[in-house]
KOLMIMAR-767398 format. One line per 5 residues: number of its first residue (from 0); for each residue x, y, z of N, C-alpha, C. Coordinates in pm, whole numbers, m for minus. Each point is the difference from the previous one (the first is absolute). Example, Ala and Ser with C-alpha at 12.3 -4.5 7.8 and 13.67 -1.06 7.14 Angstrom:
0) 1319,m569,780,m89,119,0,90,120,0 | m35,105,m72,82,119,6,m77,109,73
This chain:
0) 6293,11923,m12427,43,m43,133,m82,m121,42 | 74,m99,54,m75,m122,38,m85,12,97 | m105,m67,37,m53,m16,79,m71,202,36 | m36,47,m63,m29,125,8,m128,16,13 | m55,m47,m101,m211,m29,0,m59,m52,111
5) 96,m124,71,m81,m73,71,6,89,124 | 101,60,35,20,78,114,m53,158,31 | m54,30,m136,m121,105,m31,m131,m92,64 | 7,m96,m32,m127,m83,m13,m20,m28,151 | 79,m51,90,6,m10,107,1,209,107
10) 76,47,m90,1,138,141,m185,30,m4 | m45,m20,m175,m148,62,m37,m77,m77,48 | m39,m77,98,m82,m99,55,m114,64,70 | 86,91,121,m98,17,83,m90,127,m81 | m15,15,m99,m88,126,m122,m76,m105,m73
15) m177,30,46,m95,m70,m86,m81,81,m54 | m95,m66,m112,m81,56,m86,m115,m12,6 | m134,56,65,m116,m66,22,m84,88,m2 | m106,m26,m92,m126,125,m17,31,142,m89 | 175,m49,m57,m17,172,m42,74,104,75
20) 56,m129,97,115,115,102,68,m97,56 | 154,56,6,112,m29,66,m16,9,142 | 83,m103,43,14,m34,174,156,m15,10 | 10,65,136,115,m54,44,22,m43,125 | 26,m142,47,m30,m81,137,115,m85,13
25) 28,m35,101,140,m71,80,m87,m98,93 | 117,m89,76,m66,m95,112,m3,70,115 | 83,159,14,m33,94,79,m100,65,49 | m93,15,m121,m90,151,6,m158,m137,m8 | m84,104,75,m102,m31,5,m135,3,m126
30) m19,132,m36,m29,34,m157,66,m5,m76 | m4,m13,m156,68,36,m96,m37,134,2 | 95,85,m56,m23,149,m52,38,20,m158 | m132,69,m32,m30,64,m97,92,42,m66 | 118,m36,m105,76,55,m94,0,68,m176
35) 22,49,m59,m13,57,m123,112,m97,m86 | m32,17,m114,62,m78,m114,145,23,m11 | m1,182,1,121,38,30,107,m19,107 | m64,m7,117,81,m9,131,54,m186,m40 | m72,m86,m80,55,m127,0,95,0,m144
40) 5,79,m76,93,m3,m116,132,76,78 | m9,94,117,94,54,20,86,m94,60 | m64,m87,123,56,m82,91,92,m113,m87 | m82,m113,m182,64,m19,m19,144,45,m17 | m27,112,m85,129,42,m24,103,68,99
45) m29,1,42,124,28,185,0,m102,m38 | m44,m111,33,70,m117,20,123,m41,m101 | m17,18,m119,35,m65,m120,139,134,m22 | 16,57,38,103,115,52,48,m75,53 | m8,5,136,80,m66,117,69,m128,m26
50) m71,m84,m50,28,m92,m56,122,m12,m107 | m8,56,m80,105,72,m75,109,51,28 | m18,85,114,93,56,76,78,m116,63 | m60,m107,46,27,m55,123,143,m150,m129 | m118,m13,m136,61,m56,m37,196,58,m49
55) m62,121,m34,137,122,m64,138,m86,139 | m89,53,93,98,m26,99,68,m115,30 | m71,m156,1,48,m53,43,75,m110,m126 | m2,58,m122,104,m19,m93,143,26,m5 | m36,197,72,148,57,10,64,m92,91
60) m49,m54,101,88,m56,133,47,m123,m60 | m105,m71,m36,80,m115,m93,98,m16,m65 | m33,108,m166,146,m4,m69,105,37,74 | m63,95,93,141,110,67,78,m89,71 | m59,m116,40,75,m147,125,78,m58,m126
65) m93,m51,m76,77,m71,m139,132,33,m51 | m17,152,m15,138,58,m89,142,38,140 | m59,1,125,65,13,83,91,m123,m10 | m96,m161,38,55,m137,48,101,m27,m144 | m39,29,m129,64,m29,m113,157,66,7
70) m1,127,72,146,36,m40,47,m41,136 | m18,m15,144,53,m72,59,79,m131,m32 | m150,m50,m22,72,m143,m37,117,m67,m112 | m73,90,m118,94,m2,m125,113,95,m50 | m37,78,60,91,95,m7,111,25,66
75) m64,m10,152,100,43,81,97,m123,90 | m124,m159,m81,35,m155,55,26,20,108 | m148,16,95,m24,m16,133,m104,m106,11 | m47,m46,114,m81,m144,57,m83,4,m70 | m96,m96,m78,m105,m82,m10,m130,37,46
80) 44,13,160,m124,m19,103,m20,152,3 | 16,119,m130,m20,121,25,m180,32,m95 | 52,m163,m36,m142,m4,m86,m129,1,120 | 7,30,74,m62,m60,121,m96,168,83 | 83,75,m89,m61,108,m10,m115,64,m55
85) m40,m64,m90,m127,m33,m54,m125,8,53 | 21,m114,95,m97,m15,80,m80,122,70 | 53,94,91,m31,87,42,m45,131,m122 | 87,m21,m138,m90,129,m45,m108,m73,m83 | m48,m142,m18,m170,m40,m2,m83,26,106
90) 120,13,72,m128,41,184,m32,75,m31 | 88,147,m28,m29,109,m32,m106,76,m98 | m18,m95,m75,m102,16,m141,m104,m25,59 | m5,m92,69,m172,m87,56,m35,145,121 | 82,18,53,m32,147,88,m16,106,m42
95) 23,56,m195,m37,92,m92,m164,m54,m6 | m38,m113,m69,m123,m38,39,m121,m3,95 | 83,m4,86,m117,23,150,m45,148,12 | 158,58,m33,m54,146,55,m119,56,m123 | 62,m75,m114,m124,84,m103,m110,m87,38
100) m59,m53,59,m157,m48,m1,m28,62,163 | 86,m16,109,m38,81,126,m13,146,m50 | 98,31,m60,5,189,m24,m160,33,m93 | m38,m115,m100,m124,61,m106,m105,m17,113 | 19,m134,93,m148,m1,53,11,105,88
105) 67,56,87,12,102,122,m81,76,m59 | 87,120,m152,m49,44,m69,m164,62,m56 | m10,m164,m46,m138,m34,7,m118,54,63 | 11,m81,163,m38,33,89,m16,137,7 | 84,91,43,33,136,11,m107,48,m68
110) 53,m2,m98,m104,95,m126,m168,m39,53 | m15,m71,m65,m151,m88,90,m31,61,122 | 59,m36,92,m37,93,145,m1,135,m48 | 108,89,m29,m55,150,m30,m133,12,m86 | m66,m103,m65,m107,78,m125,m112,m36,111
115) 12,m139,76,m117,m52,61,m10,m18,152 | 81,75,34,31,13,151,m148,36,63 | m83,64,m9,m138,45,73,m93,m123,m56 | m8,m96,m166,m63,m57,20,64,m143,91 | 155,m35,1,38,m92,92,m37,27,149
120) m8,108,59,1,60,133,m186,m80,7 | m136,m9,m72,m133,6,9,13,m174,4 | 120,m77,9,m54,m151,m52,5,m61,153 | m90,m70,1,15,m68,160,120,m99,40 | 76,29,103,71,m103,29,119,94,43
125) 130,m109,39,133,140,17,76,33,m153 | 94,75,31,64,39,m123,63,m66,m70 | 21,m67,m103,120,m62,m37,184,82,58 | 86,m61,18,101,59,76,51,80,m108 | m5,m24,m125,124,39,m133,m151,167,37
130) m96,m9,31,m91,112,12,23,138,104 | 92,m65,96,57,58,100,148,85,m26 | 10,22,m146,110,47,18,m21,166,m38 | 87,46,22,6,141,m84,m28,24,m131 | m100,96,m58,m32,27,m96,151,36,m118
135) m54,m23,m126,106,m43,m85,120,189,34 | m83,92,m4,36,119,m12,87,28,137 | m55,m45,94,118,45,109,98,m92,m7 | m24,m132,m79,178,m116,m28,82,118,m107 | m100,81,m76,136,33,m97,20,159,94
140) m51,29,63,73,141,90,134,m89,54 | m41,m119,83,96,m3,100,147,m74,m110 | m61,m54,m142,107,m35,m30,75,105,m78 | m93,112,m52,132,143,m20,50,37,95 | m26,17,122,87,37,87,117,m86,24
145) 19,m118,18,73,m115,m34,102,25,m113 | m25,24,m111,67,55,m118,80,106,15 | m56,123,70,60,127,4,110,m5,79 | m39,m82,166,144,m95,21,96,m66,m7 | m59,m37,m74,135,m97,m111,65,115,m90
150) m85,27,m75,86,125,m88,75,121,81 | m43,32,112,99,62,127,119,m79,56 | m14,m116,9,165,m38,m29,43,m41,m66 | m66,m8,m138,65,m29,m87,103,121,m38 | m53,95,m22,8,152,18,150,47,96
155) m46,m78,99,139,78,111,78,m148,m50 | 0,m94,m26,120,m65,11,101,3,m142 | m106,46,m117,78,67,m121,106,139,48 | m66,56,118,78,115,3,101,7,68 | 34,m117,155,63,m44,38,100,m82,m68
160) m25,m82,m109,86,m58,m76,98,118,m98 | m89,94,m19,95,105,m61,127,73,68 | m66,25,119,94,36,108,103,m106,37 | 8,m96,m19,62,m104,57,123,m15,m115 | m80,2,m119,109,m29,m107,45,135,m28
165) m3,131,63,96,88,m58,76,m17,139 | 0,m25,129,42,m15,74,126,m116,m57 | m37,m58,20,102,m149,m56,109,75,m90 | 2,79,m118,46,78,m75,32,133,45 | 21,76,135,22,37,79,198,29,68
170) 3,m3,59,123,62,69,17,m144,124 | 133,m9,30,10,m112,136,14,80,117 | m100,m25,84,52,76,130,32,m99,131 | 91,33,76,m17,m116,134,m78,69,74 | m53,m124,59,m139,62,90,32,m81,124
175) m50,42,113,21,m88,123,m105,m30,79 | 1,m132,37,m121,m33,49,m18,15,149 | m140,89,66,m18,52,92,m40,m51,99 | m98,m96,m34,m119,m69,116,m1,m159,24 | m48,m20,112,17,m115,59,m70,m96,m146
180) 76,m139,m9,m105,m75,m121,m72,m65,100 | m79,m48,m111,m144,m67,85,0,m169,m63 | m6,m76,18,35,m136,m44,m130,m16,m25 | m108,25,11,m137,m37,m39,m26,25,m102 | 6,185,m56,m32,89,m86,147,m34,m77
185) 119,12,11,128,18,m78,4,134,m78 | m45,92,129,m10,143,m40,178,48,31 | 13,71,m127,159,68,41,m75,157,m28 | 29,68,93,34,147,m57,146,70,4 | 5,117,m81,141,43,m21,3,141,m27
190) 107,59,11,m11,156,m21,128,79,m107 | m35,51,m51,101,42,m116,28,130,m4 | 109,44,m63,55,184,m45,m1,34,m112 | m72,125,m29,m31,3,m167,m16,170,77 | 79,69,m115,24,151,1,m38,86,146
195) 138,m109,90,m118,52,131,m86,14,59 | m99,m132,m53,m69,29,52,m12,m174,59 | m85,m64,87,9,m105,88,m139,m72,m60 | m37,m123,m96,m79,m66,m58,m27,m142,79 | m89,m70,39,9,m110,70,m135,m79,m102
200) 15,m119,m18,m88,m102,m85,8,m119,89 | m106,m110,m47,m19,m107,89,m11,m125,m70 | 14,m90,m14,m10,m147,m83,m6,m106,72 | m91,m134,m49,m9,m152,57,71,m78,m56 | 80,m7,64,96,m99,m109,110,m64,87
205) m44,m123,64,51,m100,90,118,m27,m20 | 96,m18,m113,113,4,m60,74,106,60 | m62,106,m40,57,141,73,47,26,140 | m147,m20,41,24,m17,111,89,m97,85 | 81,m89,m85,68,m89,127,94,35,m100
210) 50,67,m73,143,25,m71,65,148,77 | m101,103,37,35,87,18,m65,56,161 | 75,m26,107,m17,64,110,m20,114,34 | m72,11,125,m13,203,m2,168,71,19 | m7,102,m78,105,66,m17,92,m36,m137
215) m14,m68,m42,96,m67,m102,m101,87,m121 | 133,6,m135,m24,32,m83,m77,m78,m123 | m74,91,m99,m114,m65,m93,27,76,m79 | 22,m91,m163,0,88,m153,m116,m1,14 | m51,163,m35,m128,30,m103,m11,53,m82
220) m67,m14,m128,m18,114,m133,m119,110,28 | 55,152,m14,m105,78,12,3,60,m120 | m139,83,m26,8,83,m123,m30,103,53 | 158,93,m99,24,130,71,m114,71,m29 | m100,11,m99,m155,45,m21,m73,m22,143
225) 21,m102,28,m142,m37,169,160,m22,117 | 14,73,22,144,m88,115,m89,m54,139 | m80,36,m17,m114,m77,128,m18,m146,m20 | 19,8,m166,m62,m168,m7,122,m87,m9 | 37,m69,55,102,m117,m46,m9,m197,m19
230) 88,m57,m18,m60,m149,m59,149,m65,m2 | m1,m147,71,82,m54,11,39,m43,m160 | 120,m8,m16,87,m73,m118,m90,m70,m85 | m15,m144,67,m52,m106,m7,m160,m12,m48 | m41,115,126,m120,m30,0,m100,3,m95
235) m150,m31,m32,m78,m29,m122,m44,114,34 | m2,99,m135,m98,97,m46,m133,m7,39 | m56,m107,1,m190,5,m32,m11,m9,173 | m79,118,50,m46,m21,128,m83,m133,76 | m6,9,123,m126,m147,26,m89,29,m50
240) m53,140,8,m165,13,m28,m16,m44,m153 | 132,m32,m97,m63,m36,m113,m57,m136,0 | m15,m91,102,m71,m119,22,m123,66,m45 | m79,41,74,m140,30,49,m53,26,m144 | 36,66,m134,m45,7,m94,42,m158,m92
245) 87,m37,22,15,m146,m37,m38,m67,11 | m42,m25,137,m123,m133,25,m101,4,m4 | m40,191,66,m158,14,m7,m58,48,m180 | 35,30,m97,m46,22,m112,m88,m120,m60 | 124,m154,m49,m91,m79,m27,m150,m75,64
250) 0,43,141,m86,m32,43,m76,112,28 | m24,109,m19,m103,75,m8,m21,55,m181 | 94,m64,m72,m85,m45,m126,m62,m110,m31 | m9,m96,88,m108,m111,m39,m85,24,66 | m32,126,149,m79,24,18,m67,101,m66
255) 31,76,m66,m45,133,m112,m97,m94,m83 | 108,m127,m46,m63,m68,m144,m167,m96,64 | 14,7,193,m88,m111,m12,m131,121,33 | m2,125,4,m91,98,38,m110,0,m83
């Protein structure tokens, strides 16, 4: 990998060698503190990980733009100026980069403060700020809990999607819609008949809402297994809440990776 040594060479700066013992000092901190041989072989290598990582990544975005703009253009003989797309996934690479040298030094830091926190606390002067943060052990409590959330909707929106798609595959029922709409929300609710008995469900869906007035009739698919649950025709299987595991995963795996 290009340019790989020098950027070891540069994160390993602020780690010196003098008398027989390792230091580790910033334009932050007032003392250097006392480090072991080990704690600086480890730090390289986080780095040289991350780095790796960071490079893995910002290859995929590249080719992945490349093989995209190629069948556009050649394939599918669309504009020129799609080459232009490019641009943004080199942005993207140079921002794989940052995060691996912000994520190793945070890192860094971290570790360091937990071994030397009482002798940093004895040095005169104020704290360095990166010193002020939460110890490394309560970042990874609060980021399993974080996780277990995510995997809780990840969890309900797999199960909701199940429901949805046997619904869809389901029976047609007309359903009629009950309640005032709301032009803000584009809340419709509606109420349905299933073995006698009286089922009512609710949906956002602005379309809906100005196609179908209160009282007027609505296809829905129910499954005679759940007749409680039902799902417009049309509508997409995957609940909203499956956002929340979509967006929040990759970013609480680059925070896992920068721990």
């Amino acid at each position: 990998m290009i340019g790989l040594e020098d950027r070891v060479d540069d994160f390993m700066r602020p780690f010196s060698f003098d008398d027989g013992q390792w230091h580790f000092k910033t334009r932050d901190m007032k003392a250097a503190l006392p480090v072991t041989e080990q704690q600086v072989n480890e730090a390289e290598e986080n780095f040289r990980f991350r780095y790796k990582i960071a490079t893995a990544g910002s290859w995929l975005v590249v080719l992945g733009m490349l093989a995209w703009t190629y069948v556009q253009v050649f394939v599918d003989d669309k504009s020129y100026w799609l080459f232009l797309v490019l641009l943004p996934a080199w942005y993207v690479s140079f921002l794989f980069y940052f995060w691996a040298n912000m994520s190793a030094t945070s890192a860094l830091r971290r570790r360091l403060l937990d071994l030397n926190v009482r002798r940093l606390a004895r040095t005169k002067g104020p704290l360095p700020s990166w010193a002020k943060l939460p110890p490394r052990r309560v970042l990874v409590r609060q980021l399993a809990a974080c996780w277990a959330i995510l995997l809780f909707f990840g969890a309900l929106s797999l199960w909701d999607y199940r429901n949805n798609v046997r619904a869809l595959h389901g029976v047609s029922v007309s359903a009629t819609v009950i309640e005032p709409k709301s032009k803000q929300q584009c809340l419709v609710s509606y109420e349905y008949q299933w073995a006698g008995q009286t089922f009512g469900e609710k949906l956002v869906d602005c379309r809906v809402m100005q196609a179908h007035p209160i009282g007027s009739s609505l296809s829905v698919r129910v499954d005679p297994t759940r007749p409680g649950h039902s799902i417009l025709p049309g509508q997409s299987p995957w609940p909203p809440e499956a956002l929340i595991p979509v967006i929040g995963a990759p970013f609480l795996l680059l925070i896992t990776v920068a721990l």
